[in-house]
C-alpha positions in Angstrom: -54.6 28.3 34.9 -54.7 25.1 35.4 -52.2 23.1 37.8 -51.5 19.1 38.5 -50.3 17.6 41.2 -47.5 14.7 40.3 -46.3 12.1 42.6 -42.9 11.0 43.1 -43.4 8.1 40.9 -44.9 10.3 37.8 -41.7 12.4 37.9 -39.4 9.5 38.0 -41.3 8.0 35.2 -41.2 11.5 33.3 -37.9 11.8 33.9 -36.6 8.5 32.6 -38.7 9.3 29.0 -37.3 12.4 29.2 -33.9 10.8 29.1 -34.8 8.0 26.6 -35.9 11.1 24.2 -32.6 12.9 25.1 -30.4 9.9 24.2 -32.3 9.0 20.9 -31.8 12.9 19.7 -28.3 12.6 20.4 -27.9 9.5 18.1 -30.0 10.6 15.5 -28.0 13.7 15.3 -25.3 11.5 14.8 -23.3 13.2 17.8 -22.3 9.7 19.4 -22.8 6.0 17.6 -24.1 3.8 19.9 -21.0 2.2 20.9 -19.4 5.6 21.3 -22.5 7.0 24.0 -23.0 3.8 25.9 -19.4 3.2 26.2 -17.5 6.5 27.9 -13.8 4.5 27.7 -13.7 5.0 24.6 -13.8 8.4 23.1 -14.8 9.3 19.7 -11.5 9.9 17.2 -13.2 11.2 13.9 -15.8 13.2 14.2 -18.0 13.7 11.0 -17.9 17.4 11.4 -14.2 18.1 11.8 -13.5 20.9 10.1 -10.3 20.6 8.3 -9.7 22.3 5.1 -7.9 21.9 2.0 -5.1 23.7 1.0 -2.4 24.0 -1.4 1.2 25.1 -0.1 3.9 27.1 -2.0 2.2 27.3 -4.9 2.4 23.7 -5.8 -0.4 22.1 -7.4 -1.6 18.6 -7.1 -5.2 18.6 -8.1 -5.5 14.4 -6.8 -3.6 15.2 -3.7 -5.8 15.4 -0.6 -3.1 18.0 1.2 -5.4 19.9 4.2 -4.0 21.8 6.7 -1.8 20.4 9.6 -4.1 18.9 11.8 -2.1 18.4 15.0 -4.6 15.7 16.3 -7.4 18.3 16.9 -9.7 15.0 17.7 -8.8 13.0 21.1 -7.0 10.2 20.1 -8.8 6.9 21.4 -8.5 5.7 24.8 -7.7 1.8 24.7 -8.5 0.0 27.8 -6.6 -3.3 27.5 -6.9 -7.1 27.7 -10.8 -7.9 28.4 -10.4 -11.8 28.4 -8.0 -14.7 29.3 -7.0 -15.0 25.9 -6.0 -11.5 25.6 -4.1 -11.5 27.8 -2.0 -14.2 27.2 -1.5 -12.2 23.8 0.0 -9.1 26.0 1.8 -11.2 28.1 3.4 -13.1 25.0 4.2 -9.3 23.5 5.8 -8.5 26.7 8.0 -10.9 26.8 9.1 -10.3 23.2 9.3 -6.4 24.4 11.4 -7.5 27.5 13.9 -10.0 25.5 14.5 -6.8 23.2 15.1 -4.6 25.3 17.3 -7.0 27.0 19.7 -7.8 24.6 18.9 -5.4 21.5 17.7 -1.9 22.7 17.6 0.8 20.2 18.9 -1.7 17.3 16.5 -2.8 14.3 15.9 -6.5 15.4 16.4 -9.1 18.2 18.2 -12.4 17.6 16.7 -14.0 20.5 18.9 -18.0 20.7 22.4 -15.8 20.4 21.1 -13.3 22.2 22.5 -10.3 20.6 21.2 -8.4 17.7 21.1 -7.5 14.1 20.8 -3.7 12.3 20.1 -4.0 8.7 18.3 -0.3 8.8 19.9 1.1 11.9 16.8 2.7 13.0 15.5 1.0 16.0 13.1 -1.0 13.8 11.4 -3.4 16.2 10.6 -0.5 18.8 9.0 2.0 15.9 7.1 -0.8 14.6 5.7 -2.6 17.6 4.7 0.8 18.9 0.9 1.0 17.8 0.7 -2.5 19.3 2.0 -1.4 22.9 -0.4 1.4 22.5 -3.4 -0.8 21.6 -2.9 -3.0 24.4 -2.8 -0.1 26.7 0.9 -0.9 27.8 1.7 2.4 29.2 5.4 1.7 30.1 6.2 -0.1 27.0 4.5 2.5 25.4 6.6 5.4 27.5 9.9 3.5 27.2 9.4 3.8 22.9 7.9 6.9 22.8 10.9 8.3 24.7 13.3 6.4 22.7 12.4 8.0 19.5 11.8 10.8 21.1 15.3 11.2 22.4 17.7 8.8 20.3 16.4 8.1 17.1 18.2 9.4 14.4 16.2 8.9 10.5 19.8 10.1 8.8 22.1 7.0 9.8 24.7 6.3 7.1 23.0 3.5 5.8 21.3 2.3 3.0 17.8 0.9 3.2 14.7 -0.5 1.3 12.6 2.3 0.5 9.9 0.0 1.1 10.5 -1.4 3.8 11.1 1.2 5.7 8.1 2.9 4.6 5.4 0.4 5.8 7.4 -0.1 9.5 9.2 2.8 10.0 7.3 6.0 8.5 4.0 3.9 9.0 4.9 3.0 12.6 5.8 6.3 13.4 2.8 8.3 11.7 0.2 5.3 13.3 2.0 6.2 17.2 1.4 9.7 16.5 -2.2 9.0 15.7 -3.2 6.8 19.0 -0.6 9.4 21.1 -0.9 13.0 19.8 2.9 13.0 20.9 4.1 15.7 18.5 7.7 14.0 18.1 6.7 11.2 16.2 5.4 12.7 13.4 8.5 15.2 13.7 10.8 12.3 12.9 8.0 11.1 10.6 8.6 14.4 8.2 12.4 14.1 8.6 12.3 10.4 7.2 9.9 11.3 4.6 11.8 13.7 3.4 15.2 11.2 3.3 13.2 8.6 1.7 11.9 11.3 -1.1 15.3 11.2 -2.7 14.0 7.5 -4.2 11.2 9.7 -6.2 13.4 12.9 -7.5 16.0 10.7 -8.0 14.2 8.1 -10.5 14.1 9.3 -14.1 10.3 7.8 -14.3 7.6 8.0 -11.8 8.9 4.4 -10.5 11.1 5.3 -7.4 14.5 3.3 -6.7 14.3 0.4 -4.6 17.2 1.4 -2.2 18.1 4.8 -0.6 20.6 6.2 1.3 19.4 8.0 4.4 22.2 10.2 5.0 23.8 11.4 1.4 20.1 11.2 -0.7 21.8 8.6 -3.4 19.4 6.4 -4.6 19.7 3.0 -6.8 17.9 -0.2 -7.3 20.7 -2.8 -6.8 18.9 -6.1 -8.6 19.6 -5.0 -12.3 18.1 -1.7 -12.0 14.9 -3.0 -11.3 12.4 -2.5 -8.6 9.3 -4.8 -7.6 5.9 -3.8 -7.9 5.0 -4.1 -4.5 7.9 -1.6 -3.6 6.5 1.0 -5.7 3.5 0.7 -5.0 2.9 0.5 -1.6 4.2 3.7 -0.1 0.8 5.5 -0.7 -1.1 5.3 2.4 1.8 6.4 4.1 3.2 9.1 2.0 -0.1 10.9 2.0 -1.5 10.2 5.2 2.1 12.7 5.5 0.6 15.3 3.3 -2.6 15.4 5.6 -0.7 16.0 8.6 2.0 18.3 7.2 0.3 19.9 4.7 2.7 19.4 2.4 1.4 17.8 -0.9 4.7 16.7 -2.2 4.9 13.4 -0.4 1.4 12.2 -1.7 2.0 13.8 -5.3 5.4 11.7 -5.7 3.8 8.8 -4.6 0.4 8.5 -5.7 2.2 9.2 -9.5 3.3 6.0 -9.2 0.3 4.1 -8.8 -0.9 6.2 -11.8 1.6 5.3 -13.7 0.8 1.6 -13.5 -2.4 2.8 -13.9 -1.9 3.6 -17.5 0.3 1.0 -18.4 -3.0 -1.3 -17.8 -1.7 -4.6 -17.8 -3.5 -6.1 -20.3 -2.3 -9.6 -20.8 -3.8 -10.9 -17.7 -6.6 -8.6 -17.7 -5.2 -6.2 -15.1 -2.6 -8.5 -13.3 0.4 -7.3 -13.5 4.5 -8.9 -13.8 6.0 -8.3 -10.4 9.3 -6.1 -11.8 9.9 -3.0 -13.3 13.1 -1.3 -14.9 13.9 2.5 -14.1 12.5 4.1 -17.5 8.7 2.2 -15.4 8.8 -0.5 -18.4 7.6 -3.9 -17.1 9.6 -7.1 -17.4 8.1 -9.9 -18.2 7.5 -12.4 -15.3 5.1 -14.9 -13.7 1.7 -13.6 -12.9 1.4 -13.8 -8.6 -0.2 -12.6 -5.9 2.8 -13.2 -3.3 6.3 -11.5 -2.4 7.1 -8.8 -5.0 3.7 -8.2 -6.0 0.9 -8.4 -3.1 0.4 -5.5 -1.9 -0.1 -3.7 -5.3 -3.4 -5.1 -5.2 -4.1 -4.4 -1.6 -3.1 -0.6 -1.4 -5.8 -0.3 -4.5 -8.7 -0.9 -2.4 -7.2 0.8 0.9 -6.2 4.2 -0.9 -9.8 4.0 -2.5 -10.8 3.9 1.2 -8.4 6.4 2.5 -9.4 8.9 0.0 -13.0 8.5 1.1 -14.0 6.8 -2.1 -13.0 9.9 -4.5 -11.0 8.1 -7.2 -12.4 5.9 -9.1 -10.1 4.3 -11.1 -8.3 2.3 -8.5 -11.5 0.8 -7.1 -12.3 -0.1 -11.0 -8.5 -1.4 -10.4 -9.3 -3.4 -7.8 -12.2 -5.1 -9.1 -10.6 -5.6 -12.4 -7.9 -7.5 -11.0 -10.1 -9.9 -8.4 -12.3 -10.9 -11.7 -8.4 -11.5 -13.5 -7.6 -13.4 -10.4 -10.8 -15.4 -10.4 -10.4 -16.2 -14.1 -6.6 -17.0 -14.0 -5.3 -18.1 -10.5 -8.1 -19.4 -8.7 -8.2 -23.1 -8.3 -9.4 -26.1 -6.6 -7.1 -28.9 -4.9 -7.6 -32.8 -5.6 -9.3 -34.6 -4.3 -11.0 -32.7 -1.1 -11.6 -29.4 -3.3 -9.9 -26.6 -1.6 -9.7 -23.5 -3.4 -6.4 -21.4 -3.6 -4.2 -18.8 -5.3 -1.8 -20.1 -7.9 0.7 -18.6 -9.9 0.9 -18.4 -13.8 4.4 -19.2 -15.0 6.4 -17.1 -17.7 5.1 -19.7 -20.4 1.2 -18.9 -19.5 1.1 -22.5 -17.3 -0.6 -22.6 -14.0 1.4 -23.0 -10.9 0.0 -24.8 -8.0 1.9 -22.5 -5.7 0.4 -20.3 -2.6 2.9 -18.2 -0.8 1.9 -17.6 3.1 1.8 -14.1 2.2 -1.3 -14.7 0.3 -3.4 -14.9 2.6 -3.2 -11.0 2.9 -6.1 -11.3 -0.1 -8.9 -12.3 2.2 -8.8 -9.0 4.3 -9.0 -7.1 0.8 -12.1 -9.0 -0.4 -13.6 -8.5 3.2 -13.1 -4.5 2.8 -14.8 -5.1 -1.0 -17.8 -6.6 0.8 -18.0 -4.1 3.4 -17.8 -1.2 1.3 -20.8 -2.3 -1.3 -18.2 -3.7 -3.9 -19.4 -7.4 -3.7 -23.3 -7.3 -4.4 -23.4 -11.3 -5.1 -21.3 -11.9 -2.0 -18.6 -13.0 -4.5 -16.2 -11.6 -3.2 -17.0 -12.8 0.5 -17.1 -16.0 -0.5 -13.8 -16.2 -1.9 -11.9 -14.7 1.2 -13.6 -17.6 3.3 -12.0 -20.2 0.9 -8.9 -18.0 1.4 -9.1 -18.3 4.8 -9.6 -22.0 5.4 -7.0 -22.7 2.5 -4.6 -20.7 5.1 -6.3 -22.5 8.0 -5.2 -25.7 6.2 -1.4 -24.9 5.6 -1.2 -24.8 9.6 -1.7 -28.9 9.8 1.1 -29.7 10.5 3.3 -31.6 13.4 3.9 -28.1 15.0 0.9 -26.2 13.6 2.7 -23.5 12.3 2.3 -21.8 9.2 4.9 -22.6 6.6 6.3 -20.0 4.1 4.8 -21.7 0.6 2.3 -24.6 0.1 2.1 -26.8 -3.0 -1.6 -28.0 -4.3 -2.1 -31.1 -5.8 -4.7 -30.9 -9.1 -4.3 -34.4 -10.1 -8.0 -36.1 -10.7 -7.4 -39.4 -9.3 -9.4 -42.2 -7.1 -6.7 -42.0 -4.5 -8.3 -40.5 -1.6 -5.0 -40.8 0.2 -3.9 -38.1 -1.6 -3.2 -34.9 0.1 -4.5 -31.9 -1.4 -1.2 -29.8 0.3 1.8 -30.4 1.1 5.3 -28.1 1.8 8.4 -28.7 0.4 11.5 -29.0 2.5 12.9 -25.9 1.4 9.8 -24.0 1.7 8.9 -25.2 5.2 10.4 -22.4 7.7 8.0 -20.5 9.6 9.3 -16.9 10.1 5.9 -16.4 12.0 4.3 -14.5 9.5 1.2 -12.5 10.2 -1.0 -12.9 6.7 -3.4 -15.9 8.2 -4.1 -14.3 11.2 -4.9 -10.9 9.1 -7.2 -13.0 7.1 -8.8 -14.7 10.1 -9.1 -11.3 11.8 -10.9 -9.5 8.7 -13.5 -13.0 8.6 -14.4 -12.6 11.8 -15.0 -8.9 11.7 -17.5 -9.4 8.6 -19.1 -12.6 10.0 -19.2 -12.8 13.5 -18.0 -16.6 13.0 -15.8 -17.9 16.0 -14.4 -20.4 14.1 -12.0 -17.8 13.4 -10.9 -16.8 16.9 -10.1 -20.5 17.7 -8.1 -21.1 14.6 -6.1 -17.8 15.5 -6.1 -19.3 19.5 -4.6 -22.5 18.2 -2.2 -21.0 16.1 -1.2 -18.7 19.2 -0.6 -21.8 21.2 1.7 -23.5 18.4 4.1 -20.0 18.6 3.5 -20.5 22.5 5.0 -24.2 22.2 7.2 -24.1 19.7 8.4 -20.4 18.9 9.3 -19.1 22.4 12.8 -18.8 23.7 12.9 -18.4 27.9 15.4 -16.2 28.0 12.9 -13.2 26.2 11.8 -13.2 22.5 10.7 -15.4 20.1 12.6 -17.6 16.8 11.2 -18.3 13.8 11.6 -21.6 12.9 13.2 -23.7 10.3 10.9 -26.7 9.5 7.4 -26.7 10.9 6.9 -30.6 9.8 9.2 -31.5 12.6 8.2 -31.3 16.3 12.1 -31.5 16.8 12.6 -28.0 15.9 15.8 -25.5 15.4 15.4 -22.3 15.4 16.2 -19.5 13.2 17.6 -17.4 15.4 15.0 -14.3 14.1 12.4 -12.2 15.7 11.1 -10.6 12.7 9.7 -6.8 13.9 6.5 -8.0 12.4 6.1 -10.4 14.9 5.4 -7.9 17.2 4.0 -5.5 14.8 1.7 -7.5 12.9 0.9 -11.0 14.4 0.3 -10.3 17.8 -1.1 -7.4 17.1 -3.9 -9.2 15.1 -4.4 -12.1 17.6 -5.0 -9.3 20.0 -7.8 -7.8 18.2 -9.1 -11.0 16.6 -8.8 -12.4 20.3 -11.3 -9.0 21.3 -14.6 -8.7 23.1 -15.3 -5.5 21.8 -15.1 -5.5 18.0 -15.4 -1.9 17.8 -11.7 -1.2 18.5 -10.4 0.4 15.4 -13.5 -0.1 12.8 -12.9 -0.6 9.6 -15.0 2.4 8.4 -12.9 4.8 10.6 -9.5 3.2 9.9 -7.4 1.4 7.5 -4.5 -0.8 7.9 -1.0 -0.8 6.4 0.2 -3.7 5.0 2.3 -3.8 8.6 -1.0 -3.4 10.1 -0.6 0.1 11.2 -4.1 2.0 11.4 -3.7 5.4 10.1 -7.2 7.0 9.3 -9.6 7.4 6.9 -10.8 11.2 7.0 -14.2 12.4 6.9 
């Protein structure tokens, strides 16, 4: 037998290998990423390995459907650990004061009216605390966090005598609610969850085509679309993510079956004039009415819930990512243009009589965080895609010069080919110069600087922070949209929208962030609220 004699030193040296070897197994085993292991705050949500099964429930069948069985939050949810940086923080402080204002003069009503200080309740269901939820959460507010979990816990009641937007109500309310029960576990939020889905279902058994109604009544079930019969085609189809990311956690396949039939339907009906771009209405037998071809209000997120259920389903169907792409090469070839005489590139409309609109809504923006996702996810090969979100991006960066540097509701292009470099290649009309503090820029910036590490981003998000700061807050709690942004002498709106609070603080914060692992966009996917609900492995 032989022996040998180590030193101190030799075991200290074979004990730090041995460790090195130790931590290398475990992250080639794939047991902790490398963020996850070196970083013990934050805990590790969706575990490759879960085992969750599929299922199907009272004999219904749904072979698309991706119903499993009620997972109850068998992974931790993820431990947040708050404001790292100056910046940060004067995002939390700005969404407390919006918290404190509410809950000053609106608690437990849908939205705050911060100059008049009083409140308004178009849905009756406590809309600004369900939606800004996730953000409280994500900014590790624990009494904010507390104070609305409790709420719904105790008072919120899905089944007021009202009628509401089934939309709507879907991407704040059901997605709020099912997003807070993700980052909490708390078991009452995705009680009231189920108890609103089922209220808003009445819009799908209720529609004599796979088009829901637009409107439903929460108490009674009575369903209608009030404009002409007619619903949009971003109100039908964006209720997806939400309806089935309910199926998951219920187990009951009926929410995603109703929902996802009506992205099928539009689907088949191909939308071949514009090569997969679609008119923004449709009548109750699902027929299309013809209208101008746009990417903004009444038609967005169509195009955006294609990519992010292709994500949420872990890649399985292919037909809406061939969706997807088919629309972004129709967008390319019918709405994307350059400004005179400085060459920006933007997103026009085309108008009933096949003419090209120089028009950009705000909401537009959205389209740059969908390209980002194309890149990420090995869509984009020629960096296409990429490209055009950062035109997308600076093209929103662009509507914010202005006297207050808030972004304005629509921008107009000038195409003209002319000497006159005077010229702007932008401008806002009057009547399209509000600001209701819309989120879409900030999305954009925040998906940019996720894919490219470019701070450009953060400091156009930072700037247009410190416009809201100057221009948008009222001192008595809250804060207004506004109704011109080319005047420094502004009046207010008397409006804090809920997706203030829900969307564009929420993506300053994590724009604003140190650690870009919060949330990745391979473990999570965002509502068109900007609620993460996840992508299951």
């Amino acid at each position: 037998m032989v022996y040998f004699k180590l030193n101190r030193k030799t075991l200290l040296l074979l004990f730090i290998v041995y460790m090195q070897l130790l931590v290398f197994l475990v992250l080639y085993l794939n047991l902790a990423s490398p963020g996850e292991f070196l970083n013990p705050k934050r805990q590790k949500f969706f575990a490759r390995g879960a085992e969750i099964s599929i299922v199907r429930q009272n004999g219904t069948e749904c072979p698309d459907c991706s119903v499993r069985t009620p997972t109850r939050l068998r992974r931790a949810p993820p431990v947040f650990q708050g404001p790292t940086n100056d910046r940060q923080k004067a995002i939390v402080k700005a969404f407390q004061h919006a918290w404190s204002g509410y809950k000053k003069y609106a608690w437990g009503h849908d939205e705050l009216l911060p100059v008049s200080r009083t409140f308004d309740n178009p849905f009756q269901l406590g809309l600004t605390i369900v939606d800004s939820l996730d953000t409280a959460i994500i900014m590790g507010l624990e009494e904010e966090t507390l104070e609305g979990v409790e709420w719904i816990r105790d008072k919120m009641n899905v089944s007021p005598s009202k009628s509401v937007n089934l939309f709507e109500t879907t991407i704040r309310v059901l997605g709020g609610l099912l997003s807070g029960y993700h980052l909490t576990g708390e078991e009452a939020l995705l009680e009231k969850a189920a108890k609103l889905g089922d209220n808003l279902l009445n819009a799908f058994t209720k529609s004599s085509s796979p088009i829901p109604r637009s409107d439903v009544s929460l108490d009674d079930g009575n369903a209608f679309s009030p404009n002409r019969d007619l619903s949009s085609l971003a109100e039908a189809t964006t209720l997806q993510l939400e309806f089935r990311d309910l199926s998951i956690l219920t187990g009951n396949p009926i929410y995603e079956e109703l929902a996802f039939n009506a992205s099928k339907h539009i689907h088949r009906a191909r939308c071949s004039e514009y090569d997969g771009l679609c008119p923004y209405l449709i009548n109750a037998k699902g027929e299309f009415k013809e209208t101008p071809i746009t990417l903004g209000a009444r038609a967005d997120s169509y195009y955006e819930y294609l990519i992010k259920q292709w994500l949420q389903t872990k890649k399985s169907h292919d037909w809406l990512r061939d969706d997807f792409l088919r629309s972004m090469k129709a967008v390319r070839k019918h709405l994307y243009r350059q400004s005179q005489p400085r060459g920006f590139w933007f997103i026009g409309e085309v108008t009933e009589f096949g003419q090209l609109y120089p028009k950009m809504d705000h909401l537009v923006c959205f389209l740059s965080g969908s390209l980002v996702l194309s890149n990420l996810n090995g869509l984009d090969e020629d960096n296409e895609h990429l490209e055009m979100a950062k035109n997308i991006g600076e093209v929103c960066h662009e509507m914010y010069k202005n006297p207050t540097g808030l972004g304005p509701e629509i921008a107009h292009f000038n195409m003209e080919n002319s000497s006159d470099t005077t010229k702007e290649d932008l401008y806002v009309k009057s009547l399209d110069s509000h600001s209701l503090l819309r989120p879409e820029a900030i999305e954009a910036w925040f998906y940019l600087y996720r894919a490219t590490k470019d701070k450009k981003y953060q400091e156009w998000g930072w700037s247009a922070f410190e416009a809201i700061e100057k221009y948008a807050r009222v001192e008595t709690g809250g804060y207004s949209s506004i109704d011109n942004v080319l005047r420094k002498k502004i009046r207010r709106r008397d409006k804090m929208e809920s997706f203030f609070t829900a969307e564009t603080l929420k993506y300053l914060y994590l724009l604003l962030a140190d650690d870009q692992h919060i949330l990745p966009l391979d473990r999570w996917v965002f509502n068109t609220e900007a609620h993460p609900l996840p992508i299951y492995y």
